[in-house]
PDB file with one MODEL, atoms N, CA, C and O in Angstrom:
MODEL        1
ATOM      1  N   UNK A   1      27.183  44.283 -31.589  1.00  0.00           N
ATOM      2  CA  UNK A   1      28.040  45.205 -30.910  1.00  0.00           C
ATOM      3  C   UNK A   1      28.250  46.401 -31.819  1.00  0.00           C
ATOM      4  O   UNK A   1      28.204  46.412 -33.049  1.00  0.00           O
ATOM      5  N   UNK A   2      28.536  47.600 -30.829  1.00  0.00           N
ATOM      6  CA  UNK A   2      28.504  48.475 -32.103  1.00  0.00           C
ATOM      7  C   UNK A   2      29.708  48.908 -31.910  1.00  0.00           C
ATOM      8  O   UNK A   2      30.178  48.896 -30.772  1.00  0.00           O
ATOM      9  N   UNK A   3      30.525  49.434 -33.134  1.00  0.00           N
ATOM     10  CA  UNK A   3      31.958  50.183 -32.668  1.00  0.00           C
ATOM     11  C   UNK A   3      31.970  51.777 -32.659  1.00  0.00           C
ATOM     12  O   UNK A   3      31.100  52.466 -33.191  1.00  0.00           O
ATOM     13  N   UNK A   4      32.881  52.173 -32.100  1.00  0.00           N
ATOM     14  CA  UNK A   4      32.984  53.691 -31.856  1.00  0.00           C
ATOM     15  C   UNK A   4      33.472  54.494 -32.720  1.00  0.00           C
ATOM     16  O   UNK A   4      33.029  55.621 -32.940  1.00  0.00           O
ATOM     17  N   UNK A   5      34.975  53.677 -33.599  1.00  0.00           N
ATOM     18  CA  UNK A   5      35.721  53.826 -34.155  1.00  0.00           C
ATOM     19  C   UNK A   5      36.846  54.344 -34.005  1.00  0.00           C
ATOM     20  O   UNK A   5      37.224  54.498 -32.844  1.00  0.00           O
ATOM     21  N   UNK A   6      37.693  54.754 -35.065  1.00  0.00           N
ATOM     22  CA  UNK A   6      39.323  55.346 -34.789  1.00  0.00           C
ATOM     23  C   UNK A   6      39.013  56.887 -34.241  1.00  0.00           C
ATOM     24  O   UNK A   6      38.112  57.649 -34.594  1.00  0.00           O
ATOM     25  N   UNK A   7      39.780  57.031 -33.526  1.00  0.00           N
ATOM     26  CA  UNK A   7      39.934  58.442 -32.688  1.00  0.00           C
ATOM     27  C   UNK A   7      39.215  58.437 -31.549  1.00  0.00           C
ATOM     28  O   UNK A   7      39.166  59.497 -30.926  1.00  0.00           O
ATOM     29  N   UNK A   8      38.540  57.322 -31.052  1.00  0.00           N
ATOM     30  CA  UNK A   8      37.344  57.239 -30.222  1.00  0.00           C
ATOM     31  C   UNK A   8      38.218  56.233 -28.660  1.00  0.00           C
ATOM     32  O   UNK A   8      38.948  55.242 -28.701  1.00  0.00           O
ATOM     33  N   UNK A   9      37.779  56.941 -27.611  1.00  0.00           N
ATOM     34  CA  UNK A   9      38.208  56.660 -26.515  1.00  0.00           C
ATOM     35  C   UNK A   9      36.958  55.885 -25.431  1.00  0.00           C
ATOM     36  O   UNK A   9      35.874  56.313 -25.034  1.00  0.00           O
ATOM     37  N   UNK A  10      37.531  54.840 -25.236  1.00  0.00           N
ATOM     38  CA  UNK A  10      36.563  53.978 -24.074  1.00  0.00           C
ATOM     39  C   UNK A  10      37.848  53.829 -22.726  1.00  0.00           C
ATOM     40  O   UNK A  10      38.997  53.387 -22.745  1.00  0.00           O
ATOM     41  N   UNK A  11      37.038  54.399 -21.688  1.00  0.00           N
ATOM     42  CA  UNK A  11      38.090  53.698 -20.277  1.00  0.00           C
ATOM     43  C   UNK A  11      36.992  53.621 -19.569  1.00  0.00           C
ATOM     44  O   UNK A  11      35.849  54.076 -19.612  1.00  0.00           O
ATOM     45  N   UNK A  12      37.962  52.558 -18.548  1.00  0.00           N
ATOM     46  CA  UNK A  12      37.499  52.061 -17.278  1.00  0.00           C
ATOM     47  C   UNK A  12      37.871  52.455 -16.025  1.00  0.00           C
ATOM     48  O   UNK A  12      38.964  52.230 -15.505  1.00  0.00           O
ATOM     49  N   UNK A  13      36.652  53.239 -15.389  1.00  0.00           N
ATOM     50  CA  UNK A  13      37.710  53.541 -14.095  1.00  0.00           C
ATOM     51  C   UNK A  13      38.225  52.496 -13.773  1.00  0.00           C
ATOM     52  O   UNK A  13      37.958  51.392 -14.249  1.00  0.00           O
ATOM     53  N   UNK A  14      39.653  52.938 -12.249  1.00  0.00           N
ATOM     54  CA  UNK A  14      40.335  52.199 -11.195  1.00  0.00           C
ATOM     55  C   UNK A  14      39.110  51.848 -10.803  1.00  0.00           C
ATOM     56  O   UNK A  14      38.018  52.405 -10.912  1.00  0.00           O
ATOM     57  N   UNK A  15      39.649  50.281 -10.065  1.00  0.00           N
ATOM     58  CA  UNK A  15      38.531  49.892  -9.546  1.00  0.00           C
ATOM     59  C   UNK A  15      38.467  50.135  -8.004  1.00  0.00           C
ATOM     60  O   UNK A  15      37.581  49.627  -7.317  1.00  0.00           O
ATOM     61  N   UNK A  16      39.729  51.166  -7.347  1.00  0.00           N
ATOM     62  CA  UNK A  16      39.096  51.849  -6.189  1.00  0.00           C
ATOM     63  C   UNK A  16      38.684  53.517  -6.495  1.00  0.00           C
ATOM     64  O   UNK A  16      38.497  54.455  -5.720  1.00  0.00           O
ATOM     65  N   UNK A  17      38.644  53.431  -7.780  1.00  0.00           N
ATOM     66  CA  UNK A  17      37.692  54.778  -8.273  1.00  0.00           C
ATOM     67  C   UNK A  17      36.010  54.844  -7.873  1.00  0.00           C
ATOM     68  O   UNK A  17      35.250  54.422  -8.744  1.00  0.00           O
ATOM     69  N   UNK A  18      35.437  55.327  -6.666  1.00  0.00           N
ATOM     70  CA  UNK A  18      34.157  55.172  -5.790  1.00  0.00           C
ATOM     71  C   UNK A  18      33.465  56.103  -5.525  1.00  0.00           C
ATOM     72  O   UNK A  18      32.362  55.895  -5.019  1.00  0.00           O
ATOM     73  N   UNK A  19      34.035  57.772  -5.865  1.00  0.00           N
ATOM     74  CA  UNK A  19      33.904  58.884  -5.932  1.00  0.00           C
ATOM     75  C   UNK A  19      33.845  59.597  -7.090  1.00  0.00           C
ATOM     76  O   UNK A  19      34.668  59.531  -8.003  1.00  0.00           O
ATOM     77  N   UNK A  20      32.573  60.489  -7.040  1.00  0.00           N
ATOM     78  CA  UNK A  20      32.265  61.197  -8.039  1.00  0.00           C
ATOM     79  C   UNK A  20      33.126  62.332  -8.047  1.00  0.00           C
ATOM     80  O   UNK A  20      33.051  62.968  -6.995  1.00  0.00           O
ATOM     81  N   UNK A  21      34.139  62.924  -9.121  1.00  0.00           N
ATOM     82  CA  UNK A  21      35.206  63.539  -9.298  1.00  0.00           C
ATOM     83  C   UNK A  21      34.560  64.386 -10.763  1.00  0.00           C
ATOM     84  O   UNK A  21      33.644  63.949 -11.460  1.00  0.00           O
ATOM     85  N   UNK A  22      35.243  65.570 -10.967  1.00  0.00           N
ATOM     86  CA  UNK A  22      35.356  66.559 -12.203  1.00  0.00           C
ATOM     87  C   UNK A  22      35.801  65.535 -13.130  1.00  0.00           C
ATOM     88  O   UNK A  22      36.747  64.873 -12.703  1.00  0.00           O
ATOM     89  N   UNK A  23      35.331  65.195 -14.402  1.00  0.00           N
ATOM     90  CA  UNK A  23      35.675  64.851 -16.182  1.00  0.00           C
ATOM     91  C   UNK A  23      36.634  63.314 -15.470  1.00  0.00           C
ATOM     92  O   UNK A  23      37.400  62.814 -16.294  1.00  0.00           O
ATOM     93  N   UNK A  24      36.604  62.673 -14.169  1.00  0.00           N
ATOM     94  CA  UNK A  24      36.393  61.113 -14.257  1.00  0.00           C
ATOM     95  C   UNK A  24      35.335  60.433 -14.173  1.00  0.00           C
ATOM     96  O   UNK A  24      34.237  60.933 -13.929  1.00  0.00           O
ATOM     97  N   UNK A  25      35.633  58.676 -14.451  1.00  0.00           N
ATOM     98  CA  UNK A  25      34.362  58.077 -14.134  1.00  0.00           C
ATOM     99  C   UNK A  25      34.856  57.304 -12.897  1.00  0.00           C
ATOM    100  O   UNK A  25      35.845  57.657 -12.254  1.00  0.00           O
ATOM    101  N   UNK A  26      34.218  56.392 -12.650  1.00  0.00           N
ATOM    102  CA  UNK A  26      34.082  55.997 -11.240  1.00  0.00           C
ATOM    103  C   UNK A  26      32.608  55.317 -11.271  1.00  0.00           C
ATOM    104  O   UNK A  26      31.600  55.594 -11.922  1.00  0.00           O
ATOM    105  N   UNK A  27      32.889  54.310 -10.303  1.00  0.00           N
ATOM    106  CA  UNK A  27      32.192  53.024 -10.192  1.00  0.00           C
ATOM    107  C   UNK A  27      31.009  53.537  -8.884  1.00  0.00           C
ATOM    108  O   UNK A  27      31.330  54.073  -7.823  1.00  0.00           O
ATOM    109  N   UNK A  28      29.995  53.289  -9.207  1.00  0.00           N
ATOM    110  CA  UNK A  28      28.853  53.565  -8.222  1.00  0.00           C
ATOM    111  C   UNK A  28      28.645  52.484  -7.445  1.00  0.00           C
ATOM    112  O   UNK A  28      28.043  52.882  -6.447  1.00  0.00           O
ATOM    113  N   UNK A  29      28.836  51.293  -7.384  1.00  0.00           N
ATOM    114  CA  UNK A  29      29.072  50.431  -6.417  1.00  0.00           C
ATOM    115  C   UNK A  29      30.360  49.982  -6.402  1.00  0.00           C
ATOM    116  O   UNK A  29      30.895  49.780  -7.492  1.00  0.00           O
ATOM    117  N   UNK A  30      31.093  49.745  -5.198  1.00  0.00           N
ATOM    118  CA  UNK A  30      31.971  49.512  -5.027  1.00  0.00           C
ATOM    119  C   UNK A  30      32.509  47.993  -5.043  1.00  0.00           C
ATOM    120  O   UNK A  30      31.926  47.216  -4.288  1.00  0.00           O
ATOM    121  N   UNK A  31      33.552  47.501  -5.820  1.00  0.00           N
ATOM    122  CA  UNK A  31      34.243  46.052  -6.030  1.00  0.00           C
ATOM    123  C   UNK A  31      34.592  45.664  -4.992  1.00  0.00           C
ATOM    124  O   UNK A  31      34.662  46.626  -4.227  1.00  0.00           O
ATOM    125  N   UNK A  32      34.937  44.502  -4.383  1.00  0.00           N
ATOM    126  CA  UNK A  32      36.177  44.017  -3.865  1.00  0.00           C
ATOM    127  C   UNK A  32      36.971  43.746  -4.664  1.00  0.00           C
ATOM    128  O   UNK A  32      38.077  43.688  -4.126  1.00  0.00           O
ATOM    129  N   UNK A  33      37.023  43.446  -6.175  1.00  0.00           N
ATOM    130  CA  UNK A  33      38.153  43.014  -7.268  1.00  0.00           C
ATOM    131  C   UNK A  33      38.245  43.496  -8.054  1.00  0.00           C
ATOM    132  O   UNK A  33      37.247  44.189  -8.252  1.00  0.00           O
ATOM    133  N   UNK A  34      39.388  43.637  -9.209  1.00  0.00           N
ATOM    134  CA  UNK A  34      39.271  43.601 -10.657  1.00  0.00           C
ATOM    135  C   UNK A  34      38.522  42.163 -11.271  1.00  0.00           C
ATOM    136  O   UNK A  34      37.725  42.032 -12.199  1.00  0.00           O
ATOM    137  N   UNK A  35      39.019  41.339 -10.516  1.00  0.00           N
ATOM    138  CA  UNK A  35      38.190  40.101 -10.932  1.00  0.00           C
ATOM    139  C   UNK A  35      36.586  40.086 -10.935  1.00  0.00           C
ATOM    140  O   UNK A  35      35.975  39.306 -11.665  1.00  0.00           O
ATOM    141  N   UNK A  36      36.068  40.804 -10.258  1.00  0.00           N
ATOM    142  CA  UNK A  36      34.433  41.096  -9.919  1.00  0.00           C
ATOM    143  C   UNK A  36      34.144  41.676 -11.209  1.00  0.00           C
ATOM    144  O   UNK A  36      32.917  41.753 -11.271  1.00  0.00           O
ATOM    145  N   UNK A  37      34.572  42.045 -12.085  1.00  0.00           N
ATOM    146  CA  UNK A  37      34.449  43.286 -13.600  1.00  0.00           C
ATOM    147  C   UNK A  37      33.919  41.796 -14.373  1.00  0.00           C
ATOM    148  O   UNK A  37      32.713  41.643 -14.569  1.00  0.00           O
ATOM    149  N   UNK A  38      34.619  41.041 -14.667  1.00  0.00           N
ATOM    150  CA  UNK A  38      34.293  40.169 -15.922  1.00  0.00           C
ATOM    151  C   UNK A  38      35.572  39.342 -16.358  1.00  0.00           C
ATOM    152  O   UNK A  38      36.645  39.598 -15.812  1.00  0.00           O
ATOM    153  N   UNK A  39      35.524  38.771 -16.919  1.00  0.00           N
ATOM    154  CA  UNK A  39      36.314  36.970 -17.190  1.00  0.00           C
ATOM    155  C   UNK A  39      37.268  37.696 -18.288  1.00  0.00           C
ATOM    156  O   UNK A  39      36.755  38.223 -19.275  1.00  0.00           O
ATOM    157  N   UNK A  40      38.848  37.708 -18.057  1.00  0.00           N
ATOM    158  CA  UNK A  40      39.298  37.919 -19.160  1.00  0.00           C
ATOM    159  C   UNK A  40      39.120  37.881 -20.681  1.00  0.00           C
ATOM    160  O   UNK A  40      39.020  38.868 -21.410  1.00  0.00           O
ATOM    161  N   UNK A  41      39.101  36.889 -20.968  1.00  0.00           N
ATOM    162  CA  UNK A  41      38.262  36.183 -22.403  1.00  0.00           C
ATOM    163  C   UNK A  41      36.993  37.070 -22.371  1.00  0.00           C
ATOM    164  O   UNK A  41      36.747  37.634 -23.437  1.00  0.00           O
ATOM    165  N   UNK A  42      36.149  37.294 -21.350  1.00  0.00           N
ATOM    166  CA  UNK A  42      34.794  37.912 -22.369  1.00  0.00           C
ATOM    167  C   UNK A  42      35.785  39.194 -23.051  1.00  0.00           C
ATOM    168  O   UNK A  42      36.015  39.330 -24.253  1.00  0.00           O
ATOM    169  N   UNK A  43      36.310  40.110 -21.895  1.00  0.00           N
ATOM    170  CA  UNK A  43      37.369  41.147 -22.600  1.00  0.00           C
ATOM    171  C   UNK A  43      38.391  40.954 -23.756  1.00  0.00           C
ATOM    172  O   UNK A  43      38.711  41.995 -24.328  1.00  0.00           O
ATOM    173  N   UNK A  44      38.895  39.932 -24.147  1.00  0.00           N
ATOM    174  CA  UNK A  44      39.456  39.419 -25.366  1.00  0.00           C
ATOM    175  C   UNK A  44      38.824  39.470 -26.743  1.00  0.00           C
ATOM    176  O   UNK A  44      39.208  39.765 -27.874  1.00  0.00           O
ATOM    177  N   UNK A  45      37.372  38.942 -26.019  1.00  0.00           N
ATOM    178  CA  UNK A  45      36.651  38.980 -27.286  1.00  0.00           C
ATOM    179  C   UNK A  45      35.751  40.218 -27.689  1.00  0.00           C
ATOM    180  O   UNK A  45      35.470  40.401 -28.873  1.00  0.00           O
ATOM    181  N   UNK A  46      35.343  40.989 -26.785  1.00  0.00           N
ATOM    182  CA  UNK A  46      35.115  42.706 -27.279  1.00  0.00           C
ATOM    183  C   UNK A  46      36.168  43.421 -27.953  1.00  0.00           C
ATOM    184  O   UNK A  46      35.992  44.370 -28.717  1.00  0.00           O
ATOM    185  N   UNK A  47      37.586  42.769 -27.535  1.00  0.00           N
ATOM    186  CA  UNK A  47      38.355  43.685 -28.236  1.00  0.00           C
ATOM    187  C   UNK A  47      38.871  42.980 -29.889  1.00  0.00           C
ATOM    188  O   UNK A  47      39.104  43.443 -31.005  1.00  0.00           O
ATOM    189  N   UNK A  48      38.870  42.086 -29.464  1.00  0.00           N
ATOM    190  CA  UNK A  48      38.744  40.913 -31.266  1.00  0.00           C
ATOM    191  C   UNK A  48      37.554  41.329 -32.451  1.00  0.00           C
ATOM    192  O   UNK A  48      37.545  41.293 -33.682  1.00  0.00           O
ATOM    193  N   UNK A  49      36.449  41.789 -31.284  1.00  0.00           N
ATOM    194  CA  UNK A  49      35.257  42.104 -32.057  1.00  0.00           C
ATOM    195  C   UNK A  49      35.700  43.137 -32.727  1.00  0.00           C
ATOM    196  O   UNK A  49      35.656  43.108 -33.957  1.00  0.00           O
ATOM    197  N   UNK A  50      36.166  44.147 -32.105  1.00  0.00           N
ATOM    198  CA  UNK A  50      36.220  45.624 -32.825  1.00  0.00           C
ATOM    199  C   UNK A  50      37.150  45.505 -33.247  1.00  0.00           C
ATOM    200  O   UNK A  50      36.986  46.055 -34.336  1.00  0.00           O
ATOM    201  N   UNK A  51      38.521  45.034 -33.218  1.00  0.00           N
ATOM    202  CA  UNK A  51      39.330  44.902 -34.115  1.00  0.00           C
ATOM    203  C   UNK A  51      38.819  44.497 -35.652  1.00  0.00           C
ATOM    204  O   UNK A  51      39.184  44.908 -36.753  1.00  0.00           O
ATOM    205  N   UNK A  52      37.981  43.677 -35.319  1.00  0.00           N
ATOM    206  CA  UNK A  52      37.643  42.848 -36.912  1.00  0.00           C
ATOM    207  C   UNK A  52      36.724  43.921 -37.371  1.00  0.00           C
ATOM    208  O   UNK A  52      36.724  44.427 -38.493  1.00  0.00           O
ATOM    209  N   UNK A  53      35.802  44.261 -36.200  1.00  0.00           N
ATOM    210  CA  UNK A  53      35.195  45.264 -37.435  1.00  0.00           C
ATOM    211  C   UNK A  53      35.733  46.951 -37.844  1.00  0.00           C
ATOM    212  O   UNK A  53      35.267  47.708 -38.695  1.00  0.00           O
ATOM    213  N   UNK A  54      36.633  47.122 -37.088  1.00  0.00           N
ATOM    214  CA  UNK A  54      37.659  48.026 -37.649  1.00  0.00           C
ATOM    215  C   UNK A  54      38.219  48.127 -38.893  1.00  0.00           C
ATOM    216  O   UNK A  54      38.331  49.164 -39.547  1.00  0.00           O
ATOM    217  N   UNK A  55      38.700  46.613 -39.321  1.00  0.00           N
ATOM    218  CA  UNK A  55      39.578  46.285 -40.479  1.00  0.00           C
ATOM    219  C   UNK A  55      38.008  45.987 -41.380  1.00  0.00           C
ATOM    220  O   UNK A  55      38.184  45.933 -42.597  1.00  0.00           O
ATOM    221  N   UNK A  56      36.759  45.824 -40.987  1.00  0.00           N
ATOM    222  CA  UNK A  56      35.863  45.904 -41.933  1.00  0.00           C
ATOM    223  C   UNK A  56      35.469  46.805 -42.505  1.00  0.00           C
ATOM    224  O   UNK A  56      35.031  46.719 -43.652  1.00  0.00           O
ATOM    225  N   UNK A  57      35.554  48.258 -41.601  1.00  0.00           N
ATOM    226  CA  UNK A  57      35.414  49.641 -42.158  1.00  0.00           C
ATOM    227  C   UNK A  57      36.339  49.809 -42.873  1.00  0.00           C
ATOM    228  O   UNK A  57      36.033  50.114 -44.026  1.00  0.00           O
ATOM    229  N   UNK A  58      37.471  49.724 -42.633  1.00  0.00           N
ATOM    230  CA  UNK A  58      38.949  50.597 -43.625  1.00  0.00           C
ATOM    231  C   UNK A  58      38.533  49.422 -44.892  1.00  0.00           C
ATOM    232  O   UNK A  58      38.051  49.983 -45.876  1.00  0.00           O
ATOM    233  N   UNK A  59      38.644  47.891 -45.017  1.00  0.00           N
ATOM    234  CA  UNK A  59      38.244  47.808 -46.328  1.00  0.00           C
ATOM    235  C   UNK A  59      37.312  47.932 -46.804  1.00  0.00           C
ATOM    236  O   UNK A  59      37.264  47.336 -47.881  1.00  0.00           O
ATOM    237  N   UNK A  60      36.017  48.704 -46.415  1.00  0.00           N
ATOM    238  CA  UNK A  60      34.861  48.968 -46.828  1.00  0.00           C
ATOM    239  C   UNK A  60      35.142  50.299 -47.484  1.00  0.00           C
ATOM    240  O   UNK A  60      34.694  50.660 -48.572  1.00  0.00           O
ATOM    241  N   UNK A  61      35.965  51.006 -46.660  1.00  0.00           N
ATOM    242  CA  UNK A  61      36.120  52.509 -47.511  1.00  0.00           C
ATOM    243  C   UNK A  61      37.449  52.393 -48.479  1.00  0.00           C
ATOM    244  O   UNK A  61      37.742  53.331 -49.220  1.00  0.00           O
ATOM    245  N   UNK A  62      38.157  51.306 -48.435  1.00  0.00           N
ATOM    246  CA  UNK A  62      39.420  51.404 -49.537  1.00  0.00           C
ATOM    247  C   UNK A  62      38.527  51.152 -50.776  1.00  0.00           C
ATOM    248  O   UNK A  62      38.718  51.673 -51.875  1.00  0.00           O
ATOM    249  N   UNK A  63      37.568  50.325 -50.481  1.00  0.00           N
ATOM    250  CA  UNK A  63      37.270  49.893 -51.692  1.00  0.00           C
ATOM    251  C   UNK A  63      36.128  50.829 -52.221  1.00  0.00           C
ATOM    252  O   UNK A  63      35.875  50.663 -53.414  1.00  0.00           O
ATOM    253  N   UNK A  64      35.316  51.872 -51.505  1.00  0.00           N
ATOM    254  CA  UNK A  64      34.672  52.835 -51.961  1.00  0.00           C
ATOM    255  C   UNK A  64      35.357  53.738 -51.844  1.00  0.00           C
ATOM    256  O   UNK A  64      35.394  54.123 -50.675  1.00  0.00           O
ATOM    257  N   UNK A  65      36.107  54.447 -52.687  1.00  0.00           N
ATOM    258  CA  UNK A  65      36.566  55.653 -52.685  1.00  0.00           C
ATOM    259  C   UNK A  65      35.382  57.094 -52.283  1.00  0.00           C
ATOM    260  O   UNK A  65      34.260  57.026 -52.785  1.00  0.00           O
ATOM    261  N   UNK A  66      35.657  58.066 -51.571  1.00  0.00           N
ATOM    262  CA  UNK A  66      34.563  59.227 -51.647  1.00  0.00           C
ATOM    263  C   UNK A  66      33.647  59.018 -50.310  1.00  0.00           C
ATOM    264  O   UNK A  66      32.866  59.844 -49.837  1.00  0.00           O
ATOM    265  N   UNK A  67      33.835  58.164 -49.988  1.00  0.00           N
ATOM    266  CA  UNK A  67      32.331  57.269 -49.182  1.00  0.00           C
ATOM    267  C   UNK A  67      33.606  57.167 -47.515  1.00  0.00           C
ATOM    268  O   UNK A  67      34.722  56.660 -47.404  1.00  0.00           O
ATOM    269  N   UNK A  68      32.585  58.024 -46.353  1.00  0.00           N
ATOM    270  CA  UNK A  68      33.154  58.164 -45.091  1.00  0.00           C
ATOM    271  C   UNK A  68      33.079  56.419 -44.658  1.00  0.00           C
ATOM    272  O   UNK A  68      32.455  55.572 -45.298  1.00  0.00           O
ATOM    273  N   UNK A  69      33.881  56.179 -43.420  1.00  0.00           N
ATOM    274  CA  UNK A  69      33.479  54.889 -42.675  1.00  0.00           C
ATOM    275  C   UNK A  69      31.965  55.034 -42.039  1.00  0.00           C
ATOM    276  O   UNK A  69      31.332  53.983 -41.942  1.00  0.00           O
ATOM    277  N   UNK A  70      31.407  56.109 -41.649  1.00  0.00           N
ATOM    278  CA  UNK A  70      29.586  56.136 -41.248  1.00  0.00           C
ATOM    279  C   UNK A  70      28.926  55.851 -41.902  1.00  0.00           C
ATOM    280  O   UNK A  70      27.924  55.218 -41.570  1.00  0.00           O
ATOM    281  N   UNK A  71      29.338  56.377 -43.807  1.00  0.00           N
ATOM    282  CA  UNK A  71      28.560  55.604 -44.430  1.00  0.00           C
ATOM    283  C   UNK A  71      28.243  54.638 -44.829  1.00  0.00           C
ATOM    284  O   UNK A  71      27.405  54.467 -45.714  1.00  0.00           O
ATOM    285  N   UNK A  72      29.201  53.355 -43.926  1.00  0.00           N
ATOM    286  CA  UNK A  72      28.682  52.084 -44.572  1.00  0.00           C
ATOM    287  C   UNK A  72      28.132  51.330 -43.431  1.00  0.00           C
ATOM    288  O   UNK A  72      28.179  50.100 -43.461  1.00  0.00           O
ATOM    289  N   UNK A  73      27.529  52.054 -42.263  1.00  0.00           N
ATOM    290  CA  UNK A  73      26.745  51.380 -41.016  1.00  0.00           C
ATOM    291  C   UNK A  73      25.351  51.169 -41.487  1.00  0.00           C
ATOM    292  O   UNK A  73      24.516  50.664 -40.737  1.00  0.00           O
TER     293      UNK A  73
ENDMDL
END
């Protein structure tokens, strides 16, 4: 998985978002659910993922002083 990092924005359209609109996103096939998206838990664990590797960048750069978080991908 790859992360985006801090300052970095991920959303999901509404899921009666079905229309292509100015600077939204929106779903090209249309749901009957939020439940139709994916299993809570898989979503738990994308966000566990990047959490952990969040806290892997900041101690990757505490402990290199000088050295950005890109530079240690």
């Amino acid at each position: 998985m790859d992360c985006l990092g801090r300052d970095a924005y991920l959303g999901v359209p509404r899921v009666d978002a079905v229309e292509p609109r100015p600077y939204e996103s929106y779903w090209s096939v249309p749901m009957p659910s939020a439940a139709s998206l994916c299993a809570p838990l898989s979503v738990a664990r994308v966000i566990a993922a990047g959490v952990h590797q969040l806290a892997e960048l900041a101690a990757a750069s505490d402990a290199a002083p000088g050295m950005s978080p890109s530079d240690h991908s």
